[in-house]
Biopython code that builds the backbone (N, CA, C, O; Angstrom):
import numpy as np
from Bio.PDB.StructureBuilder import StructureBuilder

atoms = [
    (1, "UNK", "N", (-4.656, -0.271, -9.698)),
    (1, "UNK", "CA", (-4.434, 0.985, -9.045)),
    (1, "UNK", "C", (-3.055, 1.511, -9.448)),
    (1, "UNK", "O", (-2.105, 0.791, -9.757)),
    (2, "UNK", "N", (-3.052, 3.097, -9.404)),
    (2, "UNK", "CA", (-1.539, 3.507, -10.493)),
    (2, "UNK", "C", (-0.853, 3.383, -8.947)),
    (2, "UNK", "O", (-1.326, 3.444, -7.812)),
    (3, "UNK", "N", (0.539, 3.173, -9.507)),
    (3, "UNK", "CA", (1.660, 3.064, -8.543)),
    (3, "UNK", "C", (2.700, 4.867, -9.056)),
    (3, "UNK", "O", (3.012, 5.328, -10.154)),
    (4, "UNK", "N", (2.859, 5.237, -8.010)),
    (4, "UNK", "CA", (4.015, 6.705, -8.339)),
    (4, "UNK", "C", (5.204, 6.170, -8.343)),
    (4, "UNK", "O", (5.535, 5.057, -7.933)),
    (5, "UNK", "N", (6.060, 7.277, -8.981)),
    (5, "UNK", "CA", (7.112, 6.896, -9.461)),
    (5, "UNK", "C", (8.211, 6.635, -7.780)),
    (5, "UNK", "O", (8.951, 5.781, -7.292)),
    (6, "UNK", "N", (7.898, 7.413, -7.591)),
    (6, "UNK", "CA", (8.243, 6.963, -5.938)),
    (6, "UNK", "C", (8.835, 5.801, -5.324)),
    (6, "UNK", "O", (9.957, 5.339, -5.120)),
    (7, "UNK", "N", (7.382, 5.460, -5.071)),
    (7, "UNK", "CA", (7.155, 3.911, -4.100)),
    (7, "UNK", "C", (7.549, 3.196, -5.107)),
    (7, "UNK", "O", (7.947, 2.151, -4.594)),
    (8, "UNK", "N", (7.689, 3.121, -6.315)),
    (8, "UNK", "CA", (8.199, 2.351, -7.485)),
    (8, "UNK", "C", (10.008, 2.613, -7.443)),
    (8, "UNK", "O", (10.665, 1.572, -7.496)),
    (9, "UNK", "N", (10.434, 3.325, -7.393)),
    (9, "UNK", "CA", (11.599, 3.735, -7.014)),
    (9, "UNK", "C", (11.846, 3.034, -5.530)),
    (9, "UNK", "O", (12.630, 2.086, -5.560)),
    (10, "UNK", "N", (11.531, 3.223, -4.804)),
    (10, "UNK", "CA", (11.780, 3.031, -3.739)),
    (10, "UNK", "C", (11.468, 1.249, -3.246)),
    (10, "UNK", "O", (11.970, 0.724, -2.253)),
    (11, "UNK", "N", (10.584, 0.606, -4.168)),
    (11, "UNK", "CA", (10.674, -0.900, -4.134)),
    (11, "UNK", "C", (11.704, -1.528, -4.774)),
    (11, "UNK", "O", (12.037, -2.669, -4.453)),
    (12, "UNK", "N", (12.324, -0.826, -5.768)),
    (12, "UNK", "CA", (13.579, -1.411, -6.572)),
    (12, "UNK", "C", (14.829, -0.673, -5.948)),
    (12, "UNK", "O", (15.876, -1.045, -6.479)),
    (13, "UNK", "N", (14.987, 0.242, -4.992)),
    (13, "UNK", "CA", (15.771, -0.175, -4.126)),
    (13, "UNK", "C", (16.088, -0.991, -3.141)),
    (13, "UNK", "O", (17.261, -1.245, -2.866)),
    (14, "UNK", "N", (15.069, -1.492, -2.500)),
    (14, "UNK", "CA", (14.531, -2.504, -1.826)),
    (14, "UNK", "C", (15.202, -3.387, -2.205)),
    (14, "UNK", "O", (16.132, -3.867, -1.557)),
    (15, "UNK", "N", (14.772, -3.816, -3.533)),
    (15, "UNK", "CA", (15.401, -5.075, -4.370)),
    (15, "UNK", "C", (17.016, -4.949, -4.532)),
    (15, "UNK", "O", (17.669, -5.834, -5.084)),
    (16, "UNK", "N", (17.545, -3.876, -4.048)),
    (16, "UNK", "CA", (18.900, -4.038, -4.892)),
    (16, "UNK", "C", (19.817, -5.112, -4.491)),
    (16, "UNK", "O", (20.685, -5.538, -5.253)),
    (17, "UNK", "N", (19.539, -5.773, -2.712)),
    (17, "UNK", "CA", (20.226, -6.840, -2.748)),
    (17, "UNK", "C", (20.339, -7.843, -3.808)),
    (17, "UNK", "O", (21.387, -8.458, -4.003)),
    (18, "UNK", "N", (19.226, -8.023, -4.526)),
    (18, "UNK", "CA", (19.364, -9.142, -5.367)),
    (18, "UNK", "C", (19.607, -9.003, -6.555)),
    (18, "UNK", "O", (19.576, -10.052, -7.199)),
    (19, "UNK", "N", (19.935, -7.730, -7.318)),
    (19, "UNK", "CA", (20.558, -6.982, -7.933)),
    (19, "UNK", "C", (19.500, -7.820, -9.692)),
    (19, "UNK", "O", (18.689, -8.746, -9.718)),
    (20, "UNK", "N", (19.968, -7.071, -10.689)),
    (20, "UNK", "CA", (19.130, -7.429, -12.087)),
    (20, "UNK", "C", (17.896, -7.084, -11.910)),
    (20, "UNK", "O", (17.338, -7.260, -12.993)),
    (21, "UNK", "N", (16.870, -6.537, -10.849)),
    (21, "UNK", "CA", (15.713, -6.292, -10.633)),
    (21, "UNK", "C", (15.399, -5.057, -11.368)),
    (21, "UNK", "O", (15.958, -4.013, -11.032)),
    (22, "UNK", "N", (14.142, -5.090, -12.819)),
    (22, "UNK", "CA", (13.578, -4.220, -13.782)),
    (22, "UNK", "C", (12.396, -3.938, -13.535)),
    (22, "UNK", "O", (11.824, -4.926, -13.074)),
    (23, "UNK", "N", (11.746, -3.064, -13.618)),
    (23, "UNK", "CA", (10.647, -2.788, -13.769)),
    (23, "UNK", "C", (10.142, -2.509, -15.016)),
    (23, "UNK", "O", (10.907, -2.032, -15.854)),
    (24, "UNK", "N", (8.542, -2.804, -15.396)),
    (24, "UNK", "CA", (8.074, -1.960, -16.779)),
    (24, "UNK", "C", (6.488, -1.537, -16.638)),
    (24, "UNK", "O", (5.680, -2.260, -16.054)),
    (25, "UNK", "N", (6.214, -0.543, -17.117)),
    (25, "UNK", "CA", (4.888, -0.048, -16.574)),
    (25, "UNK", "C", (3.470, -1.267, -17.367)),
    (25, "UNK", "O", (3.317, -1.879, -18.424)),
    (26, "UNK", "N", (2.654, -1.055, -15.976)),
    (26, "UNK", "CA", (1.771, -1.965, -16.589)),
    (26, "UNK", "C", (0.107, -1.993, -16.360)),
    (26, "UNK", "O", (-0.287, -2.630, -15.384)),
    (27, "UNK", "N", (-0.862, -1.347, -17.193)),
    (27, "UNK", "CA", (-2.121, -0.806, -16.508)),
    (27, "UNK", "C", (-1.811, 0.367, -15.624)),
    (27, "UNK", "O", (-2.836, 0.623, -14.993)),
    (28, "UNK", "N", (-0.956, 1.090, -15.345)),
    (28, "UNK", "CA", (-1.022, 1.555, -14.213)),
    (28, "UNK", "C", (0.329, 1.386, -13.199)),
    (28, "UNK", "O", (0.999, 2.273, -12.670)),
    (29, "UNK", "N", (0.471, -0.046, -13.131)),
    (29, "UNK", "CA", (1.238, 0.054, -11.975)),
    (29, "UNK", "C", (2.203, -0.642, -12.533)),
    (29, "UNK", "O", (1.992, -0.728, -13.743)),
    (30, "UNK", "N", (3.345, -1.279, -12.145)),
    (30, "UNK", "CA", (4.139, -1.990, -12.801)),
    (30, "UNK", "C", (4.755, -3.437, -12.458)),
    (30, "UNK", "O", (4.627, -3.864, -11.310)),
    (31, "UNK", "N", (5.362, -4.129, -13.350)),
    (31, "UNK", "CA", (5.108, -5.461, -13.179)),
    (31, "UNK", "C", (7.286, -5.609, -12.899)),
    (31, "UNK", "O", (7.876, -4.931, -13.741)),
    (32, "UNK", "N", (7.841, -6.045, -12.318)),
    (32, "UNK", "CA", (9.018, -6.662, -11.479)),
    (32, "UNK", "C", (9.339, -7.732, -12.468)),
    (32, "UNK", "O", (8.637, -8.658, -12.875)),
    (33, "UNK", "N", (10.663, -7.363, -12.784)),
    (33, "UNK", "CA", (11.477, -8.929, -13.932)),
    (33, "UNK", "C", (12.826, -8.518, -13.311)),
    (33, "UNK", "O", (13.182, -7.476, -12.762)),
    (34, "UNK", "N", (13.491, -9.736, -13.589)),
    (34, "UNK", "CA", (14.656, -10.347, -13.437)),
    (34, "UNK", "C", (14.889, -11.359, -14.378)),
    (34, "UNK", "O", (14.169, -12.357, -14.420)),
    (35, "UNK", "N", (15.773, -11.197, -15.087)),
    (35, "UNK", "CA", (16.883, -11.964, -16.016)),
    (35, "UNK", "C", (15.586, -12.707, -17.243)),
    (35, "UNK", "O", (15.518, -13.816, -17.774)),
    (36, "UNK", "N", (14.314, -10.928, -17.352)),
    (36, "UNK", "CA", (13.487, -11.583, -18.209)),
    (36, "UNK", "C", (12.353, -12.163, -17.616)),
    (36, "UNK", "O", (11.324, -12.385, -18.254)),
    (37, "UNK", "N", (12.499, -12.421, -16.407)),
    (37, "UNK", "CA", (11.018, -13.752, -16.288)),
    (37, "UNK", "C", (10.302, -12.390, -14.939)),
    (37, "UNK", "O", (10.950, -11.613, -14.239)),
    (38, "UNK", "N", (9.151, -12.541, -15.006)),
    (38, "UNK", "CA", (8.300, -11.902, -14.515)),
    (38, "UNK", "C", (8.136, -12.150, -12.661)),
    (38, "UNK", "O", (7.508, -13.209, -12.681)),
    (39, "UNK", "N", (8.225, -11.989, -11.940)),
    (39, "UNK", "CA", (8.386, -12.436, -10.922)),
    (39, "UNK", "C", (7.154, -11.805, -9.254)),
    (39, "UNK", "O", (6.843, -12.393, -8.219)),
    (40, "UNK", "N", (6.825, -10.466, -9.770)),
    (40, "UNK", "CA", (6.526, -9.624, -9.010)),
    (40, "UNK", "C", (5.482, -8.601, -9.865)),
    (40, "UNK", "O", (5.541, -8.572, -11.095)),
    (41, "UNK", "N", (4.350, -7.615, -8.975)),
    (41, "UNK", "CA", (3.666, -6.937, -9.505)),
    (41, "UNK", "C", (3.830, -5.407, -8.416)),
    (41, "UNK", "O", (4.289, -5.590, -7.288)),
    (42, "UNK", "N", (3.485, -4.154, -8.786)),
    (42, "UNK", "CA", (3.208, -3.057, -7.971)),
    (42, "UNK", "C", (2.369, -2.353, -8.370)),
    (42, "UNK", "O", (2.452, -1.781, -9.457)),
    (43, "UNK", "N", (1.034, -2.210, -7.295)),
    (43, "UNK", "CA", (0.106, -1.603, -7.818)),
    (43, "UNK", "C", (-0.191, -0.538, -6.444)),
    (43, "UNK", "O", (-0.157, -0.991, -5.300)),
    (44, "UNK", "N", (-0.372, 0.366, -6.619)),
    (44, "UNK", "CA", (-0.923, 1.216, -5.375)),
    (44, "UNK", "C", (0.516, 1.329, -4.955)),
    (44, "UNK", "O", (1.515, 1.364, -5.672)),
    (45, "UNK", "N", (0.395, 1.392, -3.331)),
    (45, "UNK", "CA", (0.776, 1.298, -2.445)),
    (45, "UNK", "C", (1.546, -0.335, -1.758)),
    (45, "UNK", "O", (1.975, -0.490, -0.615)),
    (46, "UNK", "N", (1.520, -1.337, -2.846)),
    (46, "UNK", "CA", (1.802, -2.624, -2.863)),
    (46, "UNK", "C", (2.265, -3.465, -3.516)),
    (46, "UNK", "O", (1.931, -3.609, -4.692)),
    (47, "UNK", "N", (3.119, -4.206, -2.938)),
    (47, "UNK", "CA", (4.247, -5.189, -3.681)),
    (47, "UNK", "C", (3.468, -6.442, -3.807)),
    (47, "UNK", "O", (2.908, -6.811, -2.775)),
    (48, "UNK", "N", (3.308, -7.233, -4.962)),
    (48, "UNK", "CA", (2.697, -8.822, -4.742)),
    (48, "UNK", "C", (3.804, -9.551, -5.900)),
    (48, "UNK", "O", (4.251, -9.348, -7.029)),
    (49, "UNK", "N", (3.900, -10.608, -4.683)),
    (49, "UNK", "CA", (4.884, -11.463, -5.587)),
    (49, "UNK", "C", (4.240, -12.980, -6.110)),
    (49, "UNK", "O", (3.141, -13.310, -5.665)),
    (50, "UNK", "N", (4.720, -13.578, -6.744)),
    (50, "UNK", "CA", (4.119, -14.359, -7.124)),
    (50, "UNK", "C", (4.583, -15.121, -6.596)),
    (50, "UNK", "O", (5.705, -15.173, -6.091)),
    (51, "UNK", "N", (2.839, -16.660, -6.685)),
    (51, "UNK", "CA", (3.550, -17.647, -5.596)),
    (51, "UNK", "C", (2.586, -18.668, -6.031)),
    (51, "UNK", "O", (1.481, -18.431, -6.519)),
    (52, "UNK", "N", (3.281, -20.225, -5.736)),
    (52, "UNK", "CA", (2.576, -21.192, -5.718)),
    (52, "UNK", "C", (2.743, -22.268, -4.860)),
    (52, "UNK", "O", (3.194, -21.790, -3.819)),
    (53, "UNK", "N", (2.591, -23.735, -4.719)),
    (53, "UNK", "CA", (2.186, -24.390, -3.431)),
    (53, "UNK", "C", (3.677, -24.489, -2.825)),
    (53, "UNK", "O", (3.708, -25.392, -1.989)),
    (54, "UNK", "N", (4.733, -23.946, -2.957)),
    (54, "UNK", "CA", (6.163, -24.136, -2.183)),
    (54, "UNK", "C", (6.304, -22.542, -1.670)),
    (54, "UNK", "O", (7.322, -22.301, -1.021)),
    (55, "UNK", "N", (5.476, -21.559, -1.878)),
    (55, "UNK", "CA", (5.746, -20.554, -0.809)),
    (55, "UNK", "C", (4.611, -19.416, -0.931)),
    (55, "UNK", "O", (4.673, -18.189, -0.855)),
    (56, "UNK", "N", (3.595, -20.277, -1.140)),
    (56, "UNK", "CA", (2.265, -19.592, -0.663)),
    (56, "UNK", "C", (1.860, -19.557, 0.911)),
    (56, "UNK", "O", (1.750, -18.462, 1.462)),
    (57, "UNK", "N", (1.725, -20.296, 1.354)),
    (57, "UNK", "CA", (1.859, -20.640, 2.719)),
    (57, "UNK", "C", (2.385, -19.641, 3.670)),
    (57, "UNK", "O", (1.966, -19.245, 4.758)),
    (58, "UNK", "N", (3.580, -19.297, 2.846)),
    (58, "UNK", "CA", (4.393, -18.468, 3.742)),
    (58, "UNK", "C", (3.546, -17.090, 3.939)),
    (58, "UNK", "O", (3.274, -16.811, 5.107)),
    (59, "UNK", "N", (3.030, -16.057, 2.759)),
    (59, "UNK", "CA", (2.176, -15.421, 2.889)),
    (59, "UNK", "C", (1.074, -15.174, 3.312)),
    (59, "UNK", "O", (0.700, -14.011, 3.471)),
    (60, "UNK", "N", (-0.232, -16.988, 3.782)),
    (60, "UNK", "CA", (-0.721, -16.593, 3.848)),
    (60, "UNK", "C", (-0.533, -16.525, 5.234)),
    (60, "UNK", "O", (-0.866, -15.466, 5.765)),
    (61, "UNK", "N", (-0.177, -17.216, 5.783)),
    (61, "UNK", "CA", (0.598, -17.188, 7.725)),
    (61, "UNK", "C", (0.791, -15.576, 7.971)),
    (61, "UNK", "O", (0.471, -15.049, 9.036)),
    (62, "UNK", "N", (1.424, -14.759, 6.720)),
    (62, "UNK", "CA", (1.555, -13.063, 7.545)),
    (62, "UNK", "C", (0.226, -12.422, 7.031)),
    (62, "UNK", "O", (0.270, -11.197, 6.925)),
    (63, "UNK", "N", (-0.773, -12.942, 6.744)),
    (63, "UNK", "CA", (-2.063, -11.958, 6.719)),
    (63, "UNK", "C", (-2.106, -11.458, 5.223)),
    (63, "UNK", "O", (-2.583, -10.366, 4.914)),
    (64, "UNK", "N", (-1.604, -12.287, 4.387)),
    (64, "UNK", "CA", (-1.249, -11.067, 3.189)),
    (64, "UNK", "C", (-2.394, -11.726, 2.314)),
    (64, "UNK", "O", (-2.813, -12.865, 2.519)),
    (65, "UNK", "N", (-2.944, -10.720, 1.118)),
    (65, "UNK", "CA", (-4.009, -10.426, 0.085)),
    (65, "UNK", "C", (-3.596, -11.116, -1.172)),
    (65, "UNK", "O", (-2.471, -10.799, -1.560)),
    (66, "UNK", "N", (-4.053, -11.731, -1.686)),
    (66, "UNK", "CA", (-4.476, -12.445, -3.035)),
    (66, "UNK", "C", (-4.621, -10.981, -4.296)),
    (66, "UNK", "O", (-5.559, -10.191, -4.186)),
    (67, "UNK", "N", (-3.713, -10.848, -5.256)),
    (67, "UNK", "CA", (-3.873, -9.233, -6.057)),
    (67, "UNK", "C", (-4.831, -9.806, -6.380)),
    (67, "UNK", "O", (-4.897, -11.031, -6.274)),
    (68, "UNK", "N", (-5.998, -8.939, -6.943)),
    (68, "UNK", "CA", (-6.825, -8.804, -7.338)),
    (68, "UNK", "C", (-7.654, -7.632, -8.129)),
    (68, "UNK", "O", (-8.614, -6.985, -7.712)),
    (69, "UNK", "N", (-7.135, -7.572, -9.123)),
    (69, "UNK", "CA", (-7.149, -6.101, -9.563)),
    (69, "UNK", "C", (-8.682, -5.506, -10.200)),
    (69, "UNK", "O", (-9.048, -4.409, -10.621)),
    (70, "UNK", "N", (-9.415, -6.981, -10.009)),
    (70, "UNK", "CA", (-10.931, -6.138, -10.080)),
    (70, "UNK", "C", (-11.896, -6.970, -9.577)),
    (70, "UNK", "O", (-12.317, -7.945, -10.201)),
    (71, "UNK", "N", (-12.376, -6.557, -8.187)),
    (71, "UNK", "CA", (-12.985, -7.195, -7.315)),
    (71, "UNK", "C", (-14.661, -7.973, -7.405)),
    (71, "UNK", "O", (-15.313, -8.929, -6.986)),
    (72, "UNK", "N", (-14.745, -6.634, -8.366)),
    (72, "UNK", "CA", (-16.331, -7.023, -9.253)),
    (72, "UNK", "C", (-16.363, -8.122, -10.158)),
    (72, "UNK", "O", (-17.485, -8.442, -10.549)),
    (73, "UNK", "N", (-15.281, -8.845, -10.628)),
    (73, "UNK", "CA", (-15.024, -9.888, -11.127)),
    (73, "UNK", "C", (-14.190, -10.554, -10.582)),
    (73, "UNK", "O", (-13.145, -10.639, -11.226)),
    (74, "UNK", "N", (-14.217, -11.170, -9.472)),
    (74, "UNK", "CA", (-13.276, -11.998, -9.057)),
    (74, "UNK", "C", (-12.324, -13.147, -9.902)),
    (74, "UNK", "O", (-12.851, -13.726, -10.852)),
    (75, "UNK", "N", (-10.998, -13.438, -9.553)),
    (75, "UNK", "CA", (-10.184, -13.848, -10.280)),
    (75, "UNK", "C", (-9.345, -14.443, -9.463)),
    (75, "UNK", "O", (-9.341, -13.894, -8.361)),
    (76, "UNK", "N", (-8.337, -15.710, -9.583)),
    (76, "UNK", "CA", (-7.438, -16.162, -8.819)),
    (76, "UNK", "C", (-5.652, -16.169, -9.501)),
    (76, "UNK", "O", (-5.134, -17.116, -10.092)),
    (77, "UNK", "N", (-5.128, -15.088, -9.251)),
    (77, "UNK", "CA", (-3.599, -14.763, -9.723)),
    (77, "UNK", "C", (-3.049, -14.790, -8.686)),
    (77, "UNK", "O", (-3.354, -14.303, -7.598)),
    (78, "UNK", "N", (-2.075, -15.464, -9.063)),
    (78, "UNK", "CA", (-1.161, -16.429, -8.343)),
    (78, "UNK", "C", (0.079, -15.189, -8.057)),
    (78, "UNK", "O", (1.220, -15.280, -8.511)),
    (79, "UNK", "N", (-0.324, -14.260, -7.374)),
    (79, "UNK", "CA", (0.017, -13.338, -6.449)),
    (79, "UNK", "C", (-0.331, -13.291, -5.537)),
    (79, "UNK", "O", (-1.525, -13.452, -5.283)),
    (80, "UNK", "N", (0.936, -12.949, -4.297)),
    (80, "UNK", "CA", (0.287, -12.413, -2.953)),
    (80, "UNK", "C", (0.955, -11.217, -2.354)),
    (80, "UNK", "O", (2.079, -11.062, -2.831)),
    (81, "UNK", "N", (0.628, -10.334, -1.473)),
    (81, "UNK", "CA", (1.148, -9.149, -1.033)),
    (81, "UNK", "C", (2.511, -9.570, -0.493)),
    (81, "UNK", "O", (2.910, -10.708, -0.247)),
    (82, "UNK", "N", (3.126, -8.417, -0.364)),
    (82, "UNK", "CA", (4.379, -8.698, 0.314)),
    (82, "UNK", "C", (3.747, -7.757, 2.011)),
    (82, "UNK", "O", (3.113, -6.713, 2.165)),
    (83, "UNK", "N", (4.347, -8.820, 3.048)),
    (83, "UNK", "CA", (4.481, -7.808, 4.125)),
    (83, "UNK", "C", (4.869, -6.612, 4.434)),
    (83, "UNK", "O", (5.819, -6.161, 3.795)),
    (84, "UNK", "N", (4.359, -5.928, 5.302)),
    (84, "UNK", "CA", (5.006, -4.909, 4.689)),
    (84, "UNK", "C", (6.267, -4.938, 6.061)),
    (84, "UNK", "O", (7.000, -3.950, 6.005)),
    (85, "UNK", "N", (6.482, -5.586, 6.841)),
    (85, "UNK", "CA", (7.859, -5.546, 7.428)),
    (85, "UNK", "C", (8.769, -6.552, 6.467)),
    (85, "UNK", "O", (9.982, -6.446, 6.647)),
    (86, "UNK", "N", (8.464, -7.228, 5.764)),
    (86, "UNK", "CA", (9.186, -7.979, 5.069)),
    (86, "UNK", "C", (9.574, -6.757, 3.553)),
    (86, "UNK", "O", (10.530, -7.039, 2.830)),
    (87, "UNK", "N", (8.863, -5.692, 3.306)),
    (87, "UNK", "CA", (9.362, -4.709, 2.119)),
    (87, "UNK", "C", (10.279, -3.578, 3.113)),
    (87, "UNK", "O", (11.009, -2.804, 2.494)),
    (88, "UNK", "N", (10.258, -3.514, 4.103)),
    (88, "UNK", "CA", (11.370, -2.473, 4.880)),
    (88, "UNK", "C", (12.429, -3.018, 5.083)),
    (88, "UNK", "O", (13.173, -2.345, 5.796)),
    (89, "UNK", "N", (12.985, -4.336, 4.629)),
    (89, "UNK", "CA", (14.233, -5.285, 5.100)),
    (89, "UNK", "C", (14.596, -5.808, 3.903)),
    (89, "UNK", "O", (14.305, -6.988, 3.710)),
    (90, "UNK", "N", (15.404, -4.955, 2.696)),
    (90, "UNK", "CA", (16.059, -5.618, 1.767)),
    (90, "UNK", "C", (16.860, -6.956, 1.609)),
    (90, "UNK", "O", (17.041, -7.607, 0.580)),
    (91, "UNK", "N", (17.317, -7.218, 2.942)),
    (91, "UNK", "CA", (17.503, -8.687, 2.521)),
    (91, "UNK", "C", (17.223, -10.395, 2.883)),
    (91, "UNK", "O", (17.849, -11.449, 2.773)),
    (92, "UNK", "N", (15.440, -9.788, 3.543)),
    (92, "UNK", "CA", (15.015, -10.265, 3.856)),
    (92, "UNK", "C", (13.377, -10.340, 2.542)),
    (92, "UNK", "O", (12.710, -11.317, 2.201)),
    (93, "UNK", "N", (13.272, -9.063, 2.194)),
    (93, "UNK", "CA", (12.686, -8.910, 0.635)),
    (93, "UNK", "C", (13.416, -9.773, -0.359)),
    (93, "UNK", "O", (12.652, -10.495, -0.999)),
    (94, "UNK", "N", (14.522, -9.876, -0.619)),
    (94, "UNK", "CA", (15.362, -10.440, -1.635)),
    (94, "UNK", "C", (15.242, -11.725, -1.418)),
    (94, "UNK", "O", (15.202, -12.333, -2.487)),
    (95, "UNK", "N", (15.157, -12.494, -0.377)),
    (95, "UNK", "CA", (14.643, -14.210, -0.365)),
    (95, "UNK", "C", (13.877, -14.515, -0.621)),
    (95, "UNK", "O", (13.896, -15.632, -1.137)),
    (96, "UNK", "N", (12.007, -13.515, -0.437)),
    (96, "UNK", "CA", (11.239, -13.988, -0.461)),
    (96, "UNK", "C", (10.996, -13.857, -2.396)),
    (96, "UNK", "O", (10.461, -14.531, -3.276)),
    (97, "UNK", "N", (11.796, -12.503, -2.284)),
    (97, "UNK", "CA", (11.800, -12.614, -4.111)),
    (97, "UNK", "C", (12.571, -13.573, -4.929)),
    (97, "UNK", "O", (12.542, -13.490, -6.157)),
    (98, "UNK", "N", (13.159, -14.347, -4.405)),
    (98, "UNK", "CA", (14.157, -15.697, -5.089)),
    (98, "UNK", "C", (13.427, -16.562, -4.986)),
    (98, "UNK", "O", (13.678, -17.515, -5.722)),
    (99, "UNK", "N", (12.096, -16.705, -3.994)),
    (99, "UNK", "CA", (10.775, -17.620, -3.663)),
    (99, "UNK", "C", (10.391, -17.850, -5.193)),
    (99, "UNK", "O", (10.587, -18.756, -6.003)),
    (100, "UNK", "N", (9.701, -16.505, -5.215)),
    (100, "UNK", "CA", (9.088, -15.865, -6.363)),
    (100, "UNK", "C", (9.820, -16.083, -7.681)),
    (100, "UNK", "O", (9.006, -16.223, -8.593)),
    (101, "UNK", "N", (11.111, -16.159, -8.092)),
    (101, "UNK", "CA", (11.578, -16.126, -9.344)),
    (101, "UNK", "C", (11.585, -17.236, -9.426)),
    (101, "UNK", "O", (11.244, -17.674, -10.525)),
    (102, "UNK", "N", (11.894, -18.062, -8.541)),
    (102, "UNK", "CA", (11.821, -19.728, -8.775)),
    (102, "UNK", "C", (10.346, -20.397, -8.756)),
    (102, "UNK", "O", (10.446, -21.597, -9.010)),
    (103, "UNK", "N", (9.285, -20.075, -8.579)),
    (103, "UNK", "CA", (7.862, -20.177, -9.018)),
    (103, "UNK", "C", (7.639, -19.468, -10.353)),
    (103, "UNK", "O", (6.673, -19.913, -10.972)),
    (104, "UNK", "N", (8.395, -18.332, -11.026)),
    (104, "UNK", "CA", (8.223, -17.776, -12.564)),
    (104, "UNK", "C", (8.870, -18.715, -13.010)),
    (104, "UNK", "O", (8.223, -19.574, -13.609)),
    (105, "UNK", "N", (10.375, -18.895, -12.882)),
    (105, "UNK", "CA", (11.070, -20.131, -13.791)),
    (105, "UNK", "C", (10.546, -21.511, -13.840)),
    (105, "UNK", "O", (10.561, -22.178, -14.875)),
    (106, "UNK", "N", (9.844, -22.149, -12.136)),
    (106, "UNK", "CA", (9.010, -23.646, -12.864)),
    (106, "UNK", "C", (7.918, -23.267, -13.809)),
    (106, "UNK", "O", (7.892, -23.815, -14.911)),
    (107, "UNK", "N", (6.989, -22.360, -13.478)),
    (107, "UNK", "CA", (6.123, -21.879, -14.742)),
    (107, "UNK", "C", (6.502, -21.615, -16.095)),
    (107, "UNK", "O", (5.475, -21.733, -16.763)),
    (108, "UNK", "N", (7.141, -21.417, -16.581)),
    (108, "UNK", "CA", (7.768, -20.919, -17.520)),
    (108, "UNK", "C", (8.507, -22.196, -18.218)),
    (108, "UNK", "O", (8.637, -22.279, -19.439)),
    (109, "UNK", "N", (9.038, -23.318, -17.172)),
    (109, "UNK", "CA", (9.632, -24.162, -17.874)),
    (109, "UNK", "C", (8.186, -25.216, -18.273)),
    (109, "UNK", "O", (8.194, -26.096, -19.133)),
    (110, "UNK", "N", (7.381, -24.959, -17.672)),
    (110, "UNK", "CA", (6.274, -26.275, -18.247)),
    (110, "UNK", "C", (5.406, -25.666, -19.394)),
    (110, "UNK", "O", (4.544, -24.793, -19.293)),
    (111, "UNK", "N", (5.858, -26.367, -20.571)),
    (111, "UNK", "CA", (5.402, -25.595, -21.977)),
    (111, "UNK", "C", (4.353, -26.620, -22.204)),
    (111, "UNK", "O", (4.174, -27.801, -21.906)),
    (112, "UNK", "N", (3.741, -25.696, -22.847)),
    (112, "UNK", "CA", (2.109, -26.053, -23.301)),
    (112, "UNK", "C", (2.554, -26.835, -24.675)),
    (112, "UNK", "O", (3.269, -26.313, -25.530)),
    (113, "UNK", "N", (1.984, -28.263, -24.766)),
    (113, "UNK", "CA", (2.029, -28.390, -26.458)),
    (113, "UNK", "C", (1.540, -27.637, -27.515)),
    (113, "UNK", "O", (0.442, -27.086, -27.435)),
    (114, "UNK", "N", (2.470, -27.533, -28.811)),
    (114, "UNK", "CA", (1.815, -26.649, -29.550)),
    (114, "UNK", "C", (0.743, -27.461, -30.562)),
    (114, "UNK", "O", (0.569, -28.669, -30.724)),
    (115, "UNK", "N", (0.167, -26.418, -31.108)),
    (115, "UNK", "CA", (-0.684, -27.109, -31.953)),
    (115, "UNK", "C", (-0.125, -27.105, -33.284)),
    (115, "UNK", "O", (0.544, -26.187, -33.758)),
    (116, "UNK", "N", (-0.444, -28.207, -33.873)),
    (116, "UNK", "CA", (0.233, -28.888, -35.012)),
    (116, "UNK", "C", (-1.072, -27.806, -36.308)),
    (116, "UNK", "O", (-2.294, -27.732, -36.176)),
    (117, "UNK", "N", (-0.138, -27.089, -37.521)),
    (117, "UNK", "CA", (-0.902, -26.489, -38.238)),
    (117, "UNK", "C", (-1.025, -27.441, -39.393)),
    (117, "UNK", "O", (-0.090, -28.115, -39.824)),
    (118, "UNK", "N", (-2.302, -27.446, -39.880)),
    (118, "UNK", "CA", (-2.230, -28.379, -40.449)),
    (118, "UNK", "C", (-3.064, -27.420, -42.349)),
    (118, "UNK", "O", (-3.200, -28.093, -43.371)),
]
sb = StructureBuilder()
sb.init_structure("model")
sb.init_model(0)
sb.init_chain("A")
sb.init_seg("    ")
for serial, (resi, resn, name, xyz) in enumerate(atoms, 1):
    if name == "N":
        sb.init_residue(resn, " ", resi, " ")
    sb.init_atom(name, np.array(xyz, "f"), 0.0, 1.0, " ", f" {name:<3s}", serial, name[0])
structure = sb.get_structure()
């Protein structure tokens, strides 16, 4: 779903406590980096950050949605919504996004072997 320049504006102010927060357009809506590593998505009307078994939990306790960007094919991305009292409180947004960058950086550090060309 497209995100306006707006609410896109207005989520990266959000972010400014934690300051280095980029955006770049993506399908539509746009995808949240910091210092390079991918951390966050905005699609619609909605923030989803990424998450795995050290602060998934936390999301799903506030009611929040699994992104899912095409329902007719279900899919499991390791996104979840942000609250939305937790996106009106910049620096209370900014922890749960340090959640999130530190679930992009363990991902990121576990490299796939390469394949040997032979």
């Amino acid at each position: 779903m497209a995100v306006s320049a707006e609410f896109l504006e207005y989520v990266l102010d959000q972010l400014e406590p934690l300051g280095g927060v980029t955006s770049r357009r993506l399908f539509g809506g746009a995808a949240l980096y910091r210092h390079g590593l991918i951390f966050g998505l905005v699609s619609g009307e909605a923030v989803y950050f990424r998450t795995d078994g050290s602060n998934q939990a936390d999301y799903e306790a506030a009611g929040s949605e699994r992104f899912d960007p095409m329902p007719d094919r279900p899919a499991k991305f390791g996104y979840f919504s942000v609250p939305p009292d937790v996106l009106e409180q910049p620096d209370e947004l900014a922890e749960w996004a340090r959640k999130a960058l530190a679930t992009s950086a363990s991902r990121a550090s576990v490299r796939r072997p390469r394949r040997s060309r032979s």
